[in-house]
C-alpha atoms as one frame of an Amber mdcrd trajectory, in Angstrom:
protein
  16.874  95.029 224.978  15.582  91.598 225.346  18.744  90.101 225.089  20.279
  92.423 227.565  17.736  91.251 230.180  18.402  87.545 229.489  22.113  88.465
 229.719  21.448  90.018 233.427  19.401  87.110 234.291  21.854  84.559 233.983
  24.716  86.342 235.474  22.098  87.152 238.497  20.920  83.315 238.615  22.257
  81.393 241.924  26.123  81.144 241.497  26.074  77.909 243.224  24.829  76.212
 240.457  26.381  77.570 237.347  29.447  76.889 239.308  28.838  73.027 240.341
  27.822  73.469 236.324  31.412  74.729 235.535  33.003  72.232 237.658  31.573
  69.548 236.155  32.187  70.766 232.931  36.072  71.559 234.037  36.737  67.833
 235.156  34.850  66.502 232.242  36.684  67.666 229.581  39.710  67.419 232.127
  38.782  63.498 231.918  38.257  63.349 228.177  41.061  65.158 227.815  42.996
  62.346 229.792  41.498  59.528 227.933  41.880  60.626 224.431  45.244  61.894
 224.570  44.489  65.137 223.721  46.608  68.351 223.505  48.426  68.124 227.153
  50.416  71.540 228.421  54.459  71.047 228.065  55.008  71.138 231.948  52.506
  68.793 232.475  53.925  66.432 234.735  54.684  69.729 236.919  51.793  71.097
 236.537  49.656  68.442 238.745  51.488  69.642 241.875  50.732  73.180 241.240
  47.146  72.485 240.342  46.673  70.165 243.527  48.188  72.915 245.522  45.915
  75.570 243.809  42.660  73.955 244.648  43.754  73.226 247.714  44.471  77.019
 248.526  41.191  78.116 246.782  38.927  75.860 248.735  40.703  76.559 251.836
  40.563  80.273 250.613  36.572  79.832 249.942  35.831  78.102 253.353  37.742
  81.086 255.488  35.464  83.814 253.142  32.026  81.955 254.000  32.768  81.784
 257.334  32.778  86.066 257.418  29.263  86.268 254.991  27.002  83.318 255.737
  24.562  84.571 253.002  27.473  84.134 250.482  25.393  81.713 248.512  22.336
  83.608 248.954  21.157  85.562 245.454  22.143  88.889 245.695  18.346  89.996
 246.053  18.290  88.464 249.257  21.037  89.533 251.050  20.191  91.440 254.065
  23.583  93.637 254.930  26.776  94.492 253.267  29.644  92.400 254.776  33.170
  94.777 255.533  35.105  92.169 257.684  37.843  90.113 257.334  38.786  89.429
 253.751  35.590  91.656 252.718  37.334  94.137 253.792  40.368  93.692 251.316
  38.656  92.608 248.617  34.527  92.476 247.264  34.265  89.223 245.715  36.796
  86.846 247.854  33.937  83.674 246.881  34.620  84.330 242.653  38.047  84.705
 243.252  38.049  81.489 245.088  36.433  80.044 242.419  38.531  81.115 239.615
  41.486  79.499 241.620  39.886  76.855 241.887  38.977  76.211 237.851  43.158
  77.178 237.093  43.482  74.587 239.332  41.506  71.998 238.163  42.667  72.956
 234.706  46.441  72.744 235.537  45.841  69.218 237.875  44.595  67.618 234.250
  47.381  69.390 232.441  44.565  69.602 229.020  44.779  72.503 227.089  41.054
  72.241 226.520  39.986  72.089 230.419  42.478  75.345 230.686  40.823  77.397
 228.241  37.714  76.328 229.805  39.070  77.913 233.274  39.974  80.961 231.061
  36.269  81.365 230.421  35.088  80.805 233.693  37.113  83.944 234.413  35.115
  86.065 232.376  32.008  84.559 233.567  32.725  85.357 237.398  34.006  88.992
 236.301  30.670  89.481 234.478  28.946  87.845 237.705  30.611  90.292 239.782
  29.657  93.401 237.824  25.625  91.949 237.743  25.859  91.384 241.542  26.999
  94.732 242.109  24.527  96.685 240.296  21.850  94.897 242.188  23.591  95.206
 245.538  23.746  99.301 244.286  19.922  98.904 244.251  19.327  97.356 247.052
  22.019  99.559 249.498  22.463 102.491 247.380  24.348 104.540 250.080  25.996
 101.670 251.774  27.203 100.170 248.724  28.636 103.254 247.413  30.449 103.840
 250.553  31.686 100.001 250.808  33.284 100.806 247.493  35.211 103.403 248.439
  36.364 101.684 250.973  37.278  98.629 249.156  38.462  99.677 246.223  39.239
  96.011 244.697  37.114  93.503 243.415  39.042  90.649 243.834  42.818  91.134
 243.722  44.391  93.821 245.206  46.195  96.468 243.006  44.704  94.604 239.838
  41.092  94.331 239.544
């Protein structure tokens, strides 16, 4: 049971910085990966552009989702309403998505296999954020929350997940 709690913490702990941890993490290896010639992807020369262009979509992508929650990077205990506009209204967690777009992006700028499987992880960790987040947001609005859900059905891409 113990575990389970220390599990919940950490998933529940400020996003902000596990993700400036990820990030730095992501361009480290990405860096490493560059200097020691290690195992590049086979489009790499390609793949810069599309990475560029992916980080530059996801932080353009996280900027436009702040802009509709300014507690965004409050912990979920402290957020005072549930958010339903703009892309909140499409999707629940625009902010992780943002950020997993943004890791595939770093990942693919570096072209090292390493730094992608990395980004791989950092999707699970957001996912398992997500789920954490909403069970305490189910707390703290239980009838609000339920009905937000219904209304968005998506967590972060539409028709998928």
């Amino acid at each position: 049971m113990k575990s389970k709690n220390i599990f919940k913490a950490f998933f529940l702990s400020n996003p902000f910085y596990r993700g400036i941890l990820e990030l730095m993490l992501l361009i480290a290896t990405g860096i490493c990966g560059l200097v020691f010639s290690w195992t590049m992807f086979p489009i790499f020369p390609a793949s810069h552009v599309l990475g560029i262009a992916l980080i530059v979509l996801a932080i353009a992508f996280h900027s436009w989702t702040e802009r509709n929650h300014k507690q965004a990077h409050e912990h979920s205990r402290n957020i005072g309403k549930i958010v339903n506009t703009g892309v909140y209204a499409k999707i629940r967690h625009p902010l992780y998505l943002s950020l997993i777009l943004q890791n595939i992006g770093i990942a693919l700028a570096f072209g090292v296999m390493i730094t992608f499987i990395l980004a791989l992880l950092s999707i699970v960790h957001w996912i398992f954020t997500s789920l954490a987040e909403e069970a305490v947001l189910l707390q703290t609005f239980p009838v609000k929350y339920v009905q937000y859900r219904q209304e968005v059905r998506w967590r972060m891409i539409p028709g998928i997940f």
